[in-house]
N, C-alpha and C positions, 0 to 999 in steps of 0.2 A: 193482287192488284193487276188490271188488266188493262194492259195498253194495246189502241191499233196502230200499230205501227206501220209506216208505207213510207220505205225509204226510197227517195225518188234521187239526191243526189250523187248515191251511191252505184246509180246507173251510170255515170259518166266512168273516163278510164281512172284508172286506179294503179298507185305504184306496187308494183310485181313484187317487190322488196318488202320481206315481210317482218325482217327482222327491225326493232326499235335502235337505231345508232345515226347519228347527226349524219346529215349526205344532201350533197345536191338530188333534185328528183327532178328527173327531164318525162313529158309526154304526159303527166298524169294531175289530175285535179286533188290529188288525196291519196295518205298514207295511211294505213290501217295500224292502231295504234290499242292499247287495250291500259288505261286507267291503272294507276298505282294503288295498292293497297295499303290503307294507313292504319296507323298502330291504334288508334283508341277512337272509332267518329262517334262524331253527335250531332246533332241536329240543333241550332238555336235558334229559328227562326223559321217559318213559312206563311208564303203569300196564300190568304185563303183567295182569291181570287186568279190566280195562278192556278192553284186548285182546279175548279171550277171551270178552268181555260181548258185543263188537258183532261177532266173527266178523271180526276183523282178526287174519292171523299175524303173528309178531316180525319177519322178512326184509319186509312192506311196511310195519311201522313205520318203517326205516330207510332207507326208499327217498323221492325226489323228492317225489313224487306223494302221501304219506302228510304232508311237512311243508307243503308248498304250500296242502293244503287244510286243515289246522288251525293255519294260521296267517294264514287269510283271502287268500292271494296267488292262490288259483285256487278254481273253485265247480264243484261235484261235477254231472258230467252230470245236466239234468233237474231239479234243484233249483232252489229259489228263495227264497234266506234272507230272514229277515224278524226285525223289529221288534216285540216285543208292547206293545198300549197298552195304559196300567194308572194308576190311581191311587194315593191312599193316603195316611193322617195319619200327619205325621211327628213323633215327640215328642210325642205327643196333640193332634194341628192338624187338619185337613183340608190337604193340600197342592196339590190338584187334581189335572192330568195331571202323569206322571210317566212311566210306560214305559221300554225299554229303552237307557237310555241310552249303555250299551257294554256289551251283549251283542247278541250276532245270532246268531237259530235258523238253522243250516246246513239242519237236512234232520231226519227220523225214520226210526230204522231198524230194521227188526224183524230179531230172529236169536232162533233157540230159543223163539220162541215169544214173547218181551215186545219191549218197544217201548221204543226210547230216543231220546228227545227230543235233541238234539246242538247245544249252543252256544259259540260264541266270547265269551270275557270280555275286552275292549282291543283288538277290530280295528277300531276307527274310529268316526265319528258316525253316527247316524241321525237320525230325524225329533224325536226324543225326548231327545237332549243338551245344551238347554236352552242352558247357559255354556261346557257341559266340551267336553272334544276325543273323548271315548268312548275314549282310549287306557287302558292301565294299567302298570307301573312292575314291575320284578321285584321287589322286596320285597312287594306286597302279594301278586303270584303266586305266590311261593311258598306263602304263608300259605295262601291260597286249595288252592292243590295237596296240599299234606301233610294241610290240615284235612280235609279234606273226606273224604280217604283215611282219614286216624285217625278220624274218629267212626266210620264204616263200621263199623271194622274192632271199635269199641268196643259194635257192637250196634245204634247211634242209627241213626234214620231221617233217609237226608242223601242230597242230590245227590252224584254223585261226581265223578272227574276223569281222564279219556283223558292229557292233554299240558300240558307245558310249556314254553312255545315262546320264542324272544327274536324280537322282530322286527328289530333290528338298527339301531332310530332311538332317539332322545333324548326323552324327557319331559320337561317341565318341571311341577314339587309341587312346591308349600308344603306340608311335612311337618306341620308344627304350627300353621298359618292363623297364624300371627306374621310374616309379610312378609320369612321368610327363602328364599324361592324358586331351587330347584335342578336343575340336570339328572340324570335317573335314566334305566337301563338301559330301553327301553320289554319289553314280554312279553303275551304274549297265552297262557289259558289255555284247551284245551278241557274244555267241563266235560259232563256225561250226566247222566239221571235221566228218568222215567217220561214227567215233564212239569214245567213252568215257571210255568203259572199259578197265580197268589196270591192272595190275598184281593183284594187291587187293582184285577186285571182285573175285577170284580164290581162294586166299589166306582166305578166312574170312568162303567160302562154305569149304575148307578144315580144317580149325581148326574147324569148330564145328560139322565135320562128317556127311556133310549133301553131299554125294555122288551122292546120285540121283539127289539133282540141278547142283550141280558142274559138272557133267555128260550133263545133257541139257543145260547150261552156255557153258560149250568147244563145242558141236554138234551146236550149233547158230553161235558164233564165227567163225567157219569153215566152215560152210555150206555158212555163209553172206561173210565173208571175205576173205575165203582161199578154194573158192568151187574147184579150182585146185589139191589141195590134194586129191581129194575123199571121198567118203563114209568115215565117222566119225568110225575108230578100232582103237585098239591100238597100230597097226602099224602106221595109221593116225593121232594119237595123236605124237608121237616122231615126225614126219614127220612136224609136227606143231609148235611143241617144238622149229626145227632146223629154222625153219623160222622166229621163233620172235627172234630168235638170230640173225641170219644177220641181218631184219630190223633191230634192236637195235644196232645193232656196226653201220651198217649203218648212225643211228642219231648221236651217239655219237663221232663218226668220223668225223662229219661236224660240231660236236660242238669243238671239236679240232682245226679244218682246221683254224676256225672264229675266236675263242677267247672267246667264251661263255661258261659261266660259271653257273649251275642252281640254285646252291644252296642248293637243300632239293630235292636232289634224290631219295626219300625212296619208298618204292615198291608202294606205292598208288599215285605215280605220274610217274611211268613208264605204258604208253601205249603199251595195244597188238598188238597193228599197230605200233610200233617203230616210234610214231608221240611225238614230243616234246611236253609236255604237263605241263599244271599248272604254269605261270609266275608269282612267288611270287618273295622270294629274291635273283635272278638272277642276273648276270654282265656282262660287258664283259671286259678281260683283257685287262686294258692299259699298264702297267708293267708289261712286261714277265715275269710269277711266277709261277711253280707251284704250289707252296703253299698258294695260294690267294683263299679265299672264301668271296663270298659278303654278306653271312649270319651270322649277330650278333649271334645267337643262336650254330652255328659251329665254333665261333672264338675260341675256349678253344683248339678244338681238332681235326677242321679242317676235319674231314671225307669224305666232298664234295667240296676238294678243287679240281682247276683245273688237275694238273695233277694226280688226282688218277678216274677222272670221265669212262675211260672205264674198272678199274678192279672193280669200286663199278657196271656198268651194268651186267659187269660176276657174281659177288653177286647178284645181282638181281635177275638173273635169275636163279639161285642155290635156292632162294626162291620160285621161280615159279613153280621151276622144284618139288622141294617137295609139292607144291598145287596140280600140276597134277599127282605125282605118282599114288592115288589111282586108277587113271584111266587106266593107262601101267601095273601096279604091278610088273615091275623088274627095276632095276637102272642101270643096266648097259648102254644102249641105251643113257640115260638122261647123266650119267657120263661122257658118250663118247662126248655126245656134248656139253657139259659144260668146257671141254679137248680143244674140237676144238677149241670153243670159243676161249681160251689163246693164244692158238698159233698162231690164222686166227689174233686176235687183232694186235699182235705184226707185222707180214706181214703188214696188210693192214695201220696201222699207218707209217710203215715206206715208204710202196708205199705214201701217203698222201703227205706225209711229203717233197717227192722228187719231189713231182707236183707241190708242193709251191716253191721249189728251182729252178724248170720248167729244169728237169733232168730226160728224159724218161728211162733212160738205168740201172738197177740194178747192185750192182756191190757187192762184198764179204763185203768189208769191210763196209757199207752202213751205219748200225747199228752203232759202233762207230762213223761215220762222222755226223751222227744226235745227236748224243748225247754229242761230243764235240760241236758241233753248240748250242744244248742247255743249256751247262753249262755257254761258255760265255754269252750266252743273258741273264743269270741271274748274270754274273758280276757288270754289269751295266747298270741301270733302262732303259730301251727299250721298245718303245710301239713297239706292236707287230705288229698291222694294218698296220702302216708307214714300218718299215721297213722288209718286206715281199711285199710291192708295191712296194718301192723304189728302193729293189732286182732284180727288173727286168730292173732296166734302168743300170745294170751292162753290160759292151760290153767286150768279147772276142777277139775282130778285131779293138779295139783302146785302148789303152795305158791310166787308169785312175788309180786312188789310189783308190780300191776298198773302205775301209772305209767311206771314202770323199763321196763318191753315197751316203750311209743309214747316213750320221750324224747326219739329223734334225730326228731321228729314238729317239736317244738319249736324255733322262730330260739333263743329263750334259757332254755332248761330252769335255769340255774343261777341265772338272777336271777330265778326263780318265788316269789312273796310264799309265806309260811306259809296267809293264808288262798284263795289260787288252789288251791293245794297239799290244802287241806282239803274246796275244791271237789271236786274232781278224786278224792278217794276216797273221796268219797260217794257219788259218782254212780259211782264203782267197785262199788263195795259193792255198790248196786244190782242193778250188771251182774251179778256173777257171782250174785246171787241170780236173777237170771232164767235164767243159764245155766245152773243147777242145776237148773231144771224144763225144761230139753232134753232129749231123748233123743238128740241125734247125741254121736257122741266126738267130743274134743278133733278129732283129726283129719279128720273130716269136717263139721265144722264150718268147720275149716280152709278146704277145697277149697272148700266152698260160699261163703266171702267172699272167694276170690278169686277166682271167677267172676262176683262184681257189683263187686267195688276194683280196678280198673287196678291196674299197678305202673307202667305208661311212659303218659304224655299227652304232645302237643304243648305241654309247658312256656313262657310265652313267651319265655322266654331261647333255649332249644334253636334254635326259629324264628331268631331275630334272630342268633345264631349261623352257620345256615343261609344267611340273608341276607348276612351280614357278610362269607363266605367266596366269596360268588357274584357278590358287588361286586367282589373280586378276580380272579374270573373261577376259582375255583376250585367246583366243580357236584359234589363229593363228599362233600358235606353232607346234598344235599339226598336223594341215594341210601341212604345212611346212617341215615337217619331217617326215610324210606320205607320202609325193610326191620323198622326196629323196630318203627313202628307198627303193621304187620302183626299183632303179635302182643302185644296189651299188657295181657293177664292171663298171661301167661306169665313165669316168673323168669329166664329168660335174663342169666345169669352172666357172659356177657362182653358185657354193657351193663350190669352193675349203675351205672358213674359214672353214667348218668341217673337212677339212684333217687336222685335227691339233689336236697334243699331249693335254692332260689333264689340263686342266688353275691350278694354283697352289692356286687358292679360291675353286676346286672341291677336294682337296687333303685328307683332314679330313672331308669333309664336308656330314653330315648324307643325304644319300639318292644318295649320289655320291662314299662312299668309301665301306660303309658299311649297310646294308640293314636288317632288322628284316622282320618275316610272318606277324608282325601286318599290317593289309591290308584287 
């Protein structure tokens, strides 16, 4: 197997400290760390189009030498994996050092021209594991592995995922920090994308006033991923600024569109490339809420619940934006587009919002007509997936009782009050008076919303399903649901049972309602 590798982040400084044991790490971007060896790997899974990405054929995915080294048991000639130190508030805190605590960058590999960053998720501790063991558990890898493949596949900007490995040792999780502590399947995934740095890495070289890296850390950045800007000033730094902002509404706008929900937004899981990053206690809405978080640790207080996911990005990036001040030294520039941010969000959600309704034309009142469409979907329990597909088999030029289209939308269509009811066909009414000043047909109206409405998401049932079956030691789940994801604007007729609402055994049920980081 022959990889080009061209490690570029490795040029930054690097901590002296060679040895693997928990430590602060002052002046350096990165710990050199070298992947744990585990008792028995195997391999259950690969992305053939991952493949494909790094210039690996099918015959050495199946070989020795392909599981050895993404499962951390062997290190690829010439390389030298490494630890990224990073910061970051968690839950709106300052948490201090933070870093990699169970991932480790193998190597970068250029094929066709782009460059893929290449890490392990559960091979072991580094400098940066704090309490934990840096292992990880097969039910969150799996999570990790399908997610990251379905958003891809769904459009969103996301790291992706080469493998999913078992190492062939026991973990011990507290699944729901209740002091029920159990042994789980250990699994190490590999995961790919452009690069790994977060807002964190920024943040962590600014609180301890280390300027000169924080200074060589943004000229990398820019020079590797944003060489369109130019020459690294500090004109080019704002210029930089403004672009992790669009990418970033960019992500979070298509986690909108979907129905994903992440979880544990906090600045060391927001990416500089505005790539969806870190699948711990993530969801995806099946009850239209926005008050729904799939993280036990946020149930108190909700902070990254669905509907507040693109004003906690503009806090984000009001963090970031104080990491790179040293580098502009005036605020005004950063304030200004911290400003845009708000305003561009609220546009561009509302444009979103009307692509799903498949209504090209902007109109005054637009704002309120989304926003009473979103009060009644929170009258009564509505999965969102369903009916936002179903929306589109709504006709202009035939005579239907709108409601009647989206019913199977609804947990309880039949115990709908008279005035939900009365809701609901007003805000109909509405509808088709807007779709009267459309010019597309019925039918291409059609195609156009279900080119922005899913019909298949990583459900959290589907997942825990997945999991369920792989605890048994049965890995045909996970194939299963990697081949649908693939394609989830498509109607695909022999997977219609996935179009289907939340079974009422996934309702309370851990790992379907509700999600902790233990993982």
């Amino acid at each position: 197997m022959h990889l080009n590798l061209k490690n570029t982040f490795t040029n930054l400084p690097a901590d002296p400290e060679k040895e693997n044991y928990r430590r602060q790490v002052l002046k350096a971007c990165y710990s050199y760390v070298t992947p744990k060896k585990t008792a028995k790997p195997s391999i259950l899974h690969v992305s053939d189009e991952m493949l494909e990405s790094l210039g690996i054929s099918k015959a050495e995915s199946q070989s020795d030498e392909f599981r050895d080294l993404f499962t951390g048991n062997s290190n690829y000639p010439d390389s030298t994996p490494f630890a990224m130190c990073y910061g970051g508030h968690q839950f709106g805190q300052w948490a201090g050092q933070l870093g990699d605590g169970r991932a480790i960058n193998l190597f970068e590999v250029e094929y066709n021209n782009k460059l893929w960053a290449v890490q392990l998720k559960g091979a072991g501790e580094t400098p940066y594991s704090r309490s934990a063991d840096g292992l990880a558990v097969l039910r969150s890898s799996i999570r990790e592995y399908l997610c990251s493949e379905a958003m891809f596949h769904l459009g969103i900007p996301t790291t992706r995922a080469l493998s999913l490995g078992l190492s062939g040792d026991e973990v011990l999780r507290d699944v729901m920090y209740n002091g029920n502590s159990a042994y789980e399947k250990g699994a190490i995934v590999c995961r790919a994308a452009e690069s790994f740095v977060r807002f964190g890495n920024f943040e962590i070289l600014a609180a301890n006033q280390d300027h000169d890296t924080l200074k060589e850390l943004t000229d990398y950045v820019i020079q590797q991923f944003y060489p369109h800007l130019g020459a690294p000033s500090k004109e080019i730094y704002l210029a930089f600024f403004k672009e992790v902002a669009e990418r970033s509404m960019e992500m979070v706008l298509g986690w909108q569109r979907v129905g994903f929900v992440h979880g544990v937004m906090n600045t060391d899981n927001m990416s500089i490339l505005g790539l969806t990053i870190d699948y711990g206690p993530y969801g995806w809405l099946e009850g239209y809420d926005f008050g729904w978080t799939p993280n036990t640790t946020d149930s108190q207080f909700k902070r990254y619940r669905y509907g507040t996911q693109g004003e906690i990005v503009g806090w984000n990036l009001f963090k970031l934006a104080n990491a790179i001040y040293p580098l502009i030294g005036e605020a005004e520039g950063l304030q200004d587009a911290l400003e845009d941010y708000k305003d561009t969000y609220v546009q561009r959600y509302n444009k979103m919002m009307l692509e799903k309704l498949g209504l090209s034309l902007s109109f005054e009142e637009e704002n309120a007509f989304i926003q009473q469409l979103e009060k009644v979907l929170h009258k009564t329990e509505t999965d969102m997936t369903i009916f936002f597909r179903l929306l589109s088999n709504i006709q202009k030029e035939n005579f239907q009782i709108p409601l009647t289209v989206v019913k199977d939308a609804f947990y309880a269509f039949d115990d709908m009050s008279e005035e939900v009811k009365k809701q609901w066909n007003d805000w109909f009414d509405k509808y088709l008076e807007r779709l009267d000043l459309e010019q597309d047909s019925d039918q291409d109206r059609k195609e156009k919303m279900k080119k922005v409405n899913p019909k298949y998401v990583l459900r959290n049932y589907m997942a825990q399903i997945a999991i369920d079956e792989a605890d048994k030691g049965n890995y045909d789940m996970i194939e299963e649901f990697y081949q649908l994801l693939k394609r989830p604007y498509e109607e695909q007729p022999e997977n219609e049972k996935w179009f289907a609402k939340r079974p009422d055994w996934a309702r309370n049920k851990v790992g379907c309602s509700m999600l902790s980081c233990s993982s």
